[in-house]
KOLMI-585863 format. One record per residue (C-alpha): residue number from 1; residue in one letter; y, x, z. Coordinates in Angstrom, 2 decimals, always signed. Example, Ala and Ser with C-alpha at 12.3 -4.5 7.8 and 13.67 -1.06 7.14 Angstrom:
BEGIN
{1; 'A'; {-4.50; +12.30; +7.80}}
{2; 'S'; {-1.06; +13.67; +7.14}}
//
This chain:
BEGIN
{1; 'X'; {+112.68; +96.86; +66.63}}
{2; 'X'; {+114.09; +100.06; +65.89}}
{3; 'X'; {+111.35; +102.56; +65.35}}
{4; 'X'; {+112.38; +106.52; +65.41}}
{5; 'X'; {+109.74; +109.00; +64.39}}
{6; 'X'; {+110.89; +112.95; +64.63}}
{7; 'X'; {+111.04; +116.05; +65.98}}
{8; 'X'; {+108.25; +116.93; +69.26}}
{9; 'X'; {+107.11; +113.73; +68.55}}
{10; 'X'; {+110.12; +111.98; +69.62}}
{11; 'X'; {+110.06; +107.88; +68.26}}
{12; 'X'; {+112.42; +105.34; +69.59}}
{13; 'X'; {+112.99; +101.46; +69.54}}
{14; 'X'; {+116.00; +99.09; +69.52}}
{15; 'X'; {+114.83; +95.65; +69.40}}
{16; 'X'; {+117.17; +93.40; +67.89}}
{17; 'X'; {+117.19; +89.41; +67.53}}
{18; 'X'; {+119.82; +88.85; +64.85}}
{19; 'X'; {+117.04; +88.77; +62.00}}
{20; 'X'; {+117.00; +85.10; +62.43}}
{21; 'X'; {+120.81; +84.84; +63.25}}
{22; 'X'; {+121.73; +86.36; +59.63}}
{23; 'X'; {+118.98; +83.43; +58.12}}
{24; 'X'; {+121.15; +80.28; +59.27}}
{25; 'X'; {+123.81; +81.78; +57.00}}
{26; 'X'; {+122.57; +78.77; +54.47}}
{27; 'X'; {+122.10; +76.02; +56.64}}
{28; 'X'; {+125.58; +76.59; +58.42}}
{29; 'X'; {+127.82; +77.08; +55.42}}
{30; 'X'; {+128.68; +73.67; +55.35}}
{31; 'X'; {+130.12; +73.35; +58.55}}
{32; 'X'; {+132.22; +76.59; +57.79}}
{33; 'X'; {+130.33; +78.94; +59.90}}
{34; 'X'; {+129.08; +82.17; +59.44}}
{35; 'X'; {+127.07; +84.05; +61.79}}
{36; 'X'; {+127.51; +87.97; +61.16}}
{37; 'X'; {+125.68; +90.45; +63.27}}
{38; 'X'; {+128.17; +91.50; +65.82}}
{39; 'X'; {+128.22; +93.99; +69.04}}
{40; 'X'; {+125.27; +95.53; +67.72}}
{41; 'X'; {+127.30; +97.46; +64.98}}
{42; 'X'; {+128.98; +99.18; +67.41}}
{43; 'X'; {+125.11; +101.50; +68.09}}
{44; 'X'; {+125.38; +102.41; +64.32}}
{45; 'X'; {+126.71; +105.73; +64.95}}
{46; 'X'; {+124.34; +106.20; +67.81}}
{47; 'X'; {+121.70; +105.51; +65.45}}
{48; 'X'; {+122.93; +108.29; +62.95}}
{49; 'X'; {+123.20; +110.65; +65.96}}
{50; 'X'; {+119.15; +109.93; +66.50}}
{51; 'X'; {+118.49; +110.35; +62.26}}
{52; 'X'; {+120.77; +113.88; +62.31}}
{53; 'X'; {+118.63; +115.13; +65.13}}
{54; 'X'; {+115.47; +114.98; +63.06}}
{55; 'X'; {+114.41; +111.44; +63.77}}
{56; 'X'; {+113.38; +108.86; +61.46}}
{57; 'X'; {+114.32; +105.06; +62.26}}
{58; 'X'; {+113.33; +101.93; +61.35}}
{59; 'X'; {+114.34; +98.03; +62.10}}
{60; 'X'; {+112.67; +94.87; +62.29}}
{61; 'X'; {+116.00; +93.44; +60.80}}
{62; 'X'; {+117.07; +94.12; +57.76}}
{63; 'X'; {+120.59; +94.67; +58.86}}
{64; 'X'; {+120.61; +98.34; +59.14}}
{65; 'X'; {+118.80; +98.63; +55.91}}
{66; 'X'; {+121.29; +96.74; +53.74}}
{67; 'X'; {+123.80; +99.09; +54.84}}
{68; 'X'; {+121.90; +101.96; +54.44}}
{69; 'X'; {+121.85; +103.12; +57.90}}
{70; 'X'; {+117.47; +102.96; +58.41}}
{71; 'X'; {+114.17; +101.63; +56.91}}
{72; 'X'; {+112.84; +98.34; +57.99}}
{73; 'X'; {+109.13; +98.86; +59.07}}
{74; 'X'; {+107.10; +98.95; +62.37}}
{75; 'X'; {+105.25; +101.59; +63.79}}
{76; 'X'; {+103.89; +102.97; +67.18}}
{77; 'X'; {+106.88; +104.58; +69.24}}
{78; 'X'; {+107.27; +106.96; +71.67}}
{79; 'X'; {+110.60; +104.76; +73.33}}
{80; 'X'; {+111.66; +101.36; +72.49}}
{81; 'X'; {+115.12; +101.41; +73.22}}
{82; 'X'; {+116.78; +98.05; +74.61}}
{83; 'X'; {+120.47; +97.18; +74.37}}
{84; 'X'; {+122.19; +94.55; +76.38}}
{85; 'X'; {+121.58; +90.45; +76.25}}
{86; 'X'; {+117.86; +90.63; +77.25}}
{87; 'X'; {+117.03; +88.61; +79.66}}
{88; 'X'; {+113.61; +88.97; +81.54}}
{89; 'X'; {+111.44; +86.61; +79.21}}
{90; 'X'; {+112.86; +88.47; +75.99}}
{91; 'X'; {+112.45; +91.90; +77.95}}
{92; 'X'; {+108.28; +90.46; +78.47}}
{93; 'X'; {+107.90; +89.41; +75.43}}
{94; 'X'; {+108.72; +92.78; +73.26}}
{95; 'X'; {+107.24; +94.99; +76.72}}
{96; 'X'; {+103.97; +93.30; +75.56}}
{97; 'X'; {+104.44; +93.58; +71.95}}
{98; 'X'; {+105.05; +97.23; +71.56}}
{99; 'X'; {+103.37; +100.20; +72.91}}
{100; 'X'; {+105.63; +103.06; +74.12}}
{101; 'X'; {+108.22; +104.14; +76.83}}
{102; 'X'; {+111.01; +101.82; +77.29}}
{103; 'X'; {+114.73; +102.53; +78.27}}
{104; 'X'; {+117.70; +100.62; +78.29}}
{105; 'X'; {+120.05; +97.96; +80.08}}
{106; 'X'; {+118.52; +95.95; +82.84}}
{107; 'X'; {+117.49; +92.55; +81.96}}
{108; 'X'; {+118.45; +89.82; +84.35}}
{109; 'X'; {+116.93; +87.23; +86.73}}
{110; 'X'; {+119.49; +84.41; +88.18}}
{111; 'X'; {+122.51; +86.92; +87.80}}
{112; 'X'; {+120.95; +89.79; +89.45}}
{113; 'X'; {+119.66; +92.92; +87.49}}
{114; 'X'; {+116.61; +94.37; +87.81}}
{115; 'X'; {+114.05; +97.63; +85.62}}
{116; 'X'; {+111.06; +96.76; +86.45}}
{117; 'X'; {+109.18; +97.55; +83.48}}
{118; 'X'; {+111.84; +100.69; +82.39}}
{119; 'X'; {+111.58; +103.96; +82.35}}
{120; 'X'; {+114.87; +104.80; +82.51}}
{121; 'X'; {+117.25; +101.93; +83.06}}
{122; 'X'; {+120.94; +101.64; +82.79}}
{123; 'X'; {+122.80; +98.94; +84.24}}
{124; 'X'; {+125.27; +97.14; +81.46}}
{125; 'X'; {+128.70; +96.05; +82.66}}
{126; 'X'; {+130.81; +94.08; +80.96}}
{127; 'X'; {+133.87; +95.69; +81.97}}
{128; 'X'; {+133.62; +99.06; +80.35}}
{129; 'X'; {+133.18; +99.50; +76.38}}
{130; 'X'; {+129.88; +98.84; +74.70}}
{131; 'X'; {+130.33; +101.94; +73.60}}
{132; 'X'; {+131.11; +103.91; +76.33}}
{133; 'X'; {+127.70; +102.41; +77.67}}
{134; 'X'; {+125.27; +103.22; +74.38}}
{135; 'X'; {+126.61; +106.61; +74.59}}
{136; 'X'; {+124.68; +107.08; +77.91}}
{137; 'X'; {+121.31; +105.78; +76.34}}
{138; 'X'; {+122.38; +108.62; +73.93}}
{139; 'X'; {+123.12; +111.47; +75.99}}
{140; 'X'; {+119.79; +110.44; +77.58}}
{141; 'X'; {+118.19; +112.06; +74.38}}
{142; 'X'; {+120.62; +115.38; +74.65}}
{143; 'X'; {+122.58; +113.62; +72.01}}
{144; 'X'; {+125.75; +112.88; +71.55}}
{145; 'X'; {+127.88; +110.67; +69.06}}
{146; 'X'; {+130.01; +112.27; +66.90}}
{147; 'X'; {+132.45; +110.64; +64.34}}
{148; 'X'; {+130.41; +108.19; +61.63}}
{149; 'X'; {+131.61; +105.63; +59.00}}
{150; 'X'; {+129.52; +103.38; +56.88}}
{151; 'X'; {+131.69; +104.85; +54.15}}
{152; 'X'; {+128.93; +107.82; +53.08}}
{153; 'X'; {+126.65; +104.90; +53.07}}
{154; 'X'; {+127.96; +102.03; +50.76}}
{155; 'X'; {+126.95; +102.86; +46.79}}
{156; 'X'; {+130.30; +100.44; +45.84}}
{157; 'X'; {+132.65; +102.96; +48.16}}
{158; 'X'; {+135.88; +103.72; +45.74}}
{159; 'X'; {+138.89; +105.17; +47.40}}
{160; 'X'; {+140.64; +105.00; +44.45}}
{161; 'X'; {+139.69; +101.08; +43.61}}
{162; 'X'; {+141.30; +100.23; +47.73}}
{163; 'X'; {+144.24; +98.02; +46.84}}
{164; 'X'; {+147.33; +99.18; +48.70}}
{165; 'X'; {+148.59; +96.08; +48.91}}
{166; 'X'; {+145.52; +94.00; +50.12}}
{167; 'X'; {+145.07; +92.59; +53.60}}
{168; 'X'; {+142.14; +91.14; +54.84}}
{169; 'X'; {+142.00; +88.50; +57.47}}
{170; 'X'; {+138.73; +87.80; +59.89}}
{171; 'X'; {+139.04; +84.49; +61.37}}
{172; 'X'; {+136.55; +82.96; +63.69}}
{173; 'X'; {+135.51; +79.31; +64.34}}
{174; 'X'; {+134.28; +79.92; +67.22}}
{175; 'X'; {+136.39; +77.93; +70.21}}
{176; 'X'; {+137.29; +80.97; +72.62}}
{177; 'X'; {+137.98; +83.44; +69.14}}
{178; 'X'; {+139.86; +80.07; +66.80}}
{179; 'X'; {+143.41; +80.87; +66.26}}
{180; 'X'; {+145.55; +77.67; +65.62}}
{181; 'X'; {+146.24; +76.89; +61.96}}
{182; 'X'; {+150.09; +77.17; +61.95}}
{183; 'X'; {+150.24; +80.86; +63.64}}
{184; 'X'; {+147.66; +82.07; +60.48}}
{185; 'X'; {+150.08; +79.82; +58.33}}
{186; 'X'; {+152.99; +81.52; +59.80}}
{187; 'X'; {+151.23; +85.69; +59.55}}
{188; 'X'; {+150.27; +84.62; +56.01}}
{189; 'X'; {+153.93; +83.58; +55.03}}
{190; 'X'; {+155.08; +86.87; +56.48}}
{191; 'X'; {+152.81; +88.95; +54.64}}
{192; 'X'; {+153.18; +87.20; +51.11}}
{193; 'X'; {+156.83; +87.79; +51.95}}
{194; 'X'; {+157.00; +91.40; +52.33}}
{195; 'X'; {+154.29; +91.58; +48.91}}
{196; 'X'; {+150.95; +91.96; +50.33}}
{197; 'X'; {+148.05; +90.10; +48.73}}
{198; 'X'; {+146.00; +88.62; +51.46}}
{199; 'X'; {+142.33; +87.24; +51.35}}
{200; 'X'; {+140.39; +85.82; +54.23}}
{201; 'X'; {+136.86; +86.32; +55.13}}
{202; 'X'; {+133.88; +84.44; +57.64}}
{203; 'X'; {+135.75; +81.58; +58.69}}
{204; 'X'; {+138.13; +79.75; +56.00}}
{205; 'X'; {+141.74; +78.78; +57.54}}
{206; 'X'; {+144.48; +77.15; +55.80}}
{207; 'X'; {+141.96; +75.11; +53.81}}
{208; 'X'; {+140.23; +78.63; +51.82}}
{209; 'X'; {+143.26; +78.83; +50.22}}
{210; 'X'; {+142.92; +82.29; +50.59}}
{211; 'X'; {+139.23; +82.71; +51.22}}
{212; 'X'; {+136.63; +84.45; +49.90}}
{213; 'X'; {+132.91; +83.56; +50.06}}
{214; 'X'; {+130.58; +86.45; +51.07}}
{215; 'X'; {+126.89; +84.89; +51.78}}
{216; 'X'; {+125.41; +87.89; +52.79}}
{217; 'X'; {+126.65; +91.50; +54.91}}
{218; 'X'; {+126.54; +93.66; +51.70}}
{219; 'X'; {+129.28; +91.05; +50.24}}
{220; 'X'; {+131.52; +91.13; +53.09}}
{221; 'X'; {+131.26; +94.74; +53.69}}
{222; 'X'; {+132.51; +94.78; +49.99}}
{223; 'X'; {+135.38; +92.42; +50.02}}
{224; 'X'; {+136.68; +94.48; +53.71}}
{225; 'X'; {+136.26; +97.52; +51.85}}
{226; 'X'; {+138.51; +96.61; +49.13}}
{227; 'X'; {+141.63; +96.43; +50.85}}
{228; 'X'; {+143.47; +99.06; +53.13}}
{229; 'X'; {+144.53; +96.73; +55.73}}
{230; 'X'; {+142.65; +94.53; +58.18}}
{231; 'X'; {+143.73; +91.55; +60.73}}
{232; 'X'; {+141.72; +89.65; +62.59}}
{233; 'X'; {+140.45; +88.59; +66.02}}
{234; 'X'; {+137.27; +89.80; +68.03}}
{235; 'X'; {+134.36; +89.22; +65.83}}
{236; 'X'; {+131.06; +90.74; +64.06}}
{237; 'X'; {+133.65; +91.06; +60.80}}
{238; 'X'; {+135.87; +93.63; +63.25}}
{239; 'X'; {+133.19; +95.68; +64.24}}
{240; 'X'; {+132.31; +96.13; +60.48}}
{241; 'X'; {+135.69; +96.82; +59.56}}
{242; 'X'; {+136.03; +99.77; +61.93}}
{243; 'X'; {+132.65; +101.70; +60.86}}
{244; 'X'; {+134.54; +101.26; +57.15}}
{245; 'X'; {+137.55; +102.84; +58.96}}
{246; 'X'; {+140.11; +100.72; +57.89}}
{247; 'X'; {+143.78; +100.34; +59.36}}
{248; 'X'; {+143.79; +97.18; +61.32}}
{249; 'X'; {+145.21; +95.26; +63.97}}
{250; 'X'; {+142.86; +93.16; +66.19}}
{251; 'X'; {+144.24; +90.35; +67.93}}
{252; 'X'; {+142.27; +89.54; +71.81}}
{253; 'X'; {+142.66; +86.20; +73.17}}
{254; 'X'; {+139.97; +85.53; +76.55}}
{255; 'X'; {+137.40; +88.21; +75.53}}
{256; 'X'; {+137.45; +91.36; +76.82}}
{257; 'X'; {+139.31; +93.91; +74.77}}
{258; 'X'; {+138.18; +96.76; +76.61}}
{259; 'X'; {+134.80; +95.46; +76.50}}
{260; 'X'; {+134.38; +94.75; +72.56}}
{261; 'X'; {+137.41; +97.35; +71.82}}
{262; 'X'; {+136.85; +98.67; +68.30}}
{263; 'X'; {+134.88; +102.67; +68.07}}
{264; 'X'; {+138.58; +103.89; +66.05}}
{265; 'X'; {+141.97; +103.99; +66.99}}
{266; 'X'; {+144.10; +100.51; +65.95}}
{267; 'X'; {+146.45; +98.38; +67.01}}
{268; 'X'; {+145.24; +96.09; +69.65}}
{269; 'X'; {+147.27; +93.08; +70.28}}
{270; 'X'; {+146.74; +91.06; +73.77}}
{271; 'X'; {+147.28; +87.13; +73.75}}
{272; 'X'; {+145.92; +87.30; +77.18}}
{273; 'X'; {+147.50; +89.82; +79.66}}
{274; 'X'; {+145.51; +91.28; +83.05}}
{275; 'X'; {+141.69; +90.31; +83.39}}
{276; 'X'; {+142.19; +86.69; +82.42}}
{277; 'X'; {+139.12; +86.43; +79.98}}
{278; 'X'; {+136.00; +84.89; +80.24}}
{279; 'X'; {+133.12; +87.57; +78.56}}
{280; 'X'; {+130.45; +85.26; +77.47}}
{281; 'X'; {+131.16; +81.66; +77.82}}
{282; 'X'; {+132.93; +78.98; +76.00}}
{283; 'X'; {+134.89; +77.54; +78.61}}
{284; 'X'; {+138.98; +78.79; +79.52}}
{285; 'X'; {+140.61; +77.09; +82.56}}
{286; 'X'; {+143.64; +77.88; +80.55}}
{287; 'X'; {+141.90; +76.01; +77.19}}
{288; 'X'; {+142.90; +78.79; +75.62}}
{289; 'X'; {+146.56; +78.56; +75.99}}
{290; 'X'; {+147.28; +81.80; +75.32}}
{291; 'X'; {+146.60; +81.36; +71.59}}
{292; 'X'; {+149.71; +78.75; +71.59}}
{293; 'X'; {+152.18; +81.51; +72.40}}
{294; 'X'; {+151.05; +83.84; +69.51}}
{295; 'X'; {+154.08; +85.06; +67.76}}
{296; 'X'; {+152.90; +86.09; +64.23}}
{297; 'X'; {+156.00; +89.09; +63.90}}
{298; 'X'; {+154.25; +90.84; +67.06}}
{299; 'X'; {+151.47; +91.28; +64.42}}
{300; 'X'; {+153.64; +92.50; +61.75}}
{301; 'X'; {+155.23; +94.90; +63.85}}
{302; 'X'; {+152.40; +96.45; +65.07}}
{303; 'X'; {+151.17; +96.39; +61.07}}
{304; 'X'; {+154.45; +97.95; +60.15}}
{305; 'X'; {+154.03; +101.76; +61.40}}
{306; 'X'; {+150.72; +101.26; +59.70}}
{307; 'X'; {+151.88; +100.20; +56.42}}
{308; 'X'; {+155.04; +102.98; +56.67}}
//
């Protein structure tokens, strides 16, 4: 949970269940998974709009601690804010848990959306930007966001130690996010070419010839921060490479770019045209054709005005 205490009296509460997500770090690194925190790194900056109003937060994960956005503690709140994903057992579970007034997205039952249990409710839709969305929880406060890095937050952060030349590339493993091998084969070969240095992160491709291990969110956070550039596809890695403001280009196969669109501007670059992608699941009716047609110079020349 996210506990706020602050001005009037004013506490709120994000519950979050990635605690035990960031734990099976270990126990999947063999396989050559990694699971990063992910959408939820997009409320970071709503969280710094609550902390710059006077409020004081906390988490039940450490994630936001490590990065030196909040505490990690409990408390009594005034609000327990809830983001999207809960369904109506998870919603039960933390209404019963934790005293307080509760406002957030509607949690589900057999597709339909109900707020029973809310005191203000918002419904989420997965066709406009996470974003977009958390800024109405937000502006339900009389706050608004404003622009935020993690840069003011990171005790490594070294402008002059970013590598000009370094590229960093967030794969995923995951089926409906896996790029095939030869287009990364093919991106790599173009980049080495024109004399970038390029290291990979979360998922290894091309056998970790290129990869770097980072076990926990303080050591990836690092190794992104190092370089100027970023690649990669929809992923947890993304989302963290945008609060560290970095120039990237984001590749979006059958997940919803506008959806999971970064907070900054970058280059987005569309495998799948029109609405053809499938926001939560793990199934394509296309088996995720639209991967096969990647041509690794559309990437470099959206990099290129970048880079120039």
């Amino acid at each position: 949970m996210l506990f706020c205490y602050g001005l009037n009296e004013l506490t709120a509460v994000v519950p979050f269940l990635f605690y035990k997500l960031l734990n099976r770090i270990d126990e999947n690194q063999n396989r050559g998974q990694r699971y990063w925190p992910g959408n939820q790194l997009q409320f970071i900056p709503h969280i710094q709009a609550l902390i710059r109003a006077g409020h004081e937060v906390f988490s039940d994960s450490d994630l936001y601690c490590r990065l030196g956005i909040c505490g990690v503690g409990s408390a009594k709140s005034d609000w327990n804010i809830v983001l999207f994903g809960y369904g109506v057992k998870k919603f039960a579970r933390v209404k019963l848990d934790y005293a307080g007034k509760f406002i957030g997205y509607q949690y589900r039952v057999k597709g339909k959306h109900y707020s029973l249990g809310y005191d203000q409710a918002f419904r989420f839709d997965p066709d406009r930007s996470e974003v977009e969305q958390n800024d109405e929880i937000l502006n339900f406060f009389g706050l608004t966001r404003e622009g935020y890095s993690l840069q003011s937050h990171y005790w490594w952060h070294d402008t002059d130690k970013k590598d000009p030349k370094l590229v960093v590339i967030g794969a995923s493993g995951k089926t409906e996010k896996k790029l095939p091998e030869d287009y990364w084969s093919g991106l790599v070969g173009l980049l080495l070419e024109n004399g970038y240095e390029v290291k990979t992160v979360d998922y290894p491709i091309l056998g970790g010839r290129y990869h770097v291990e980072t076990p926990t969110v303080e050591d990836l956070a690092f190794e992104i921060n190092r370089a100027t550039y970023y690649i990669g596809v929809d992923s947890g890695p993304m989302h963290l490479a945008d609060l560290l403001e970095m120039k990237m280009v984001i590749i979006f196969g059958p997940t919803s770019s506008e959806k999971n669109k970064p907070i900054n501007s970058c280059r987005i670059l569309k495998a799948c045209e029109g609405t053809c992608y499938n926001w939560g699941r793990y199934a394509c009716a296309k088996n995720f054709s639209c991967y096969e047609s990647l041509d690794p110079y559309k990437v470099v020349e959206y990099l290129n005005p970048v880079i120039r």
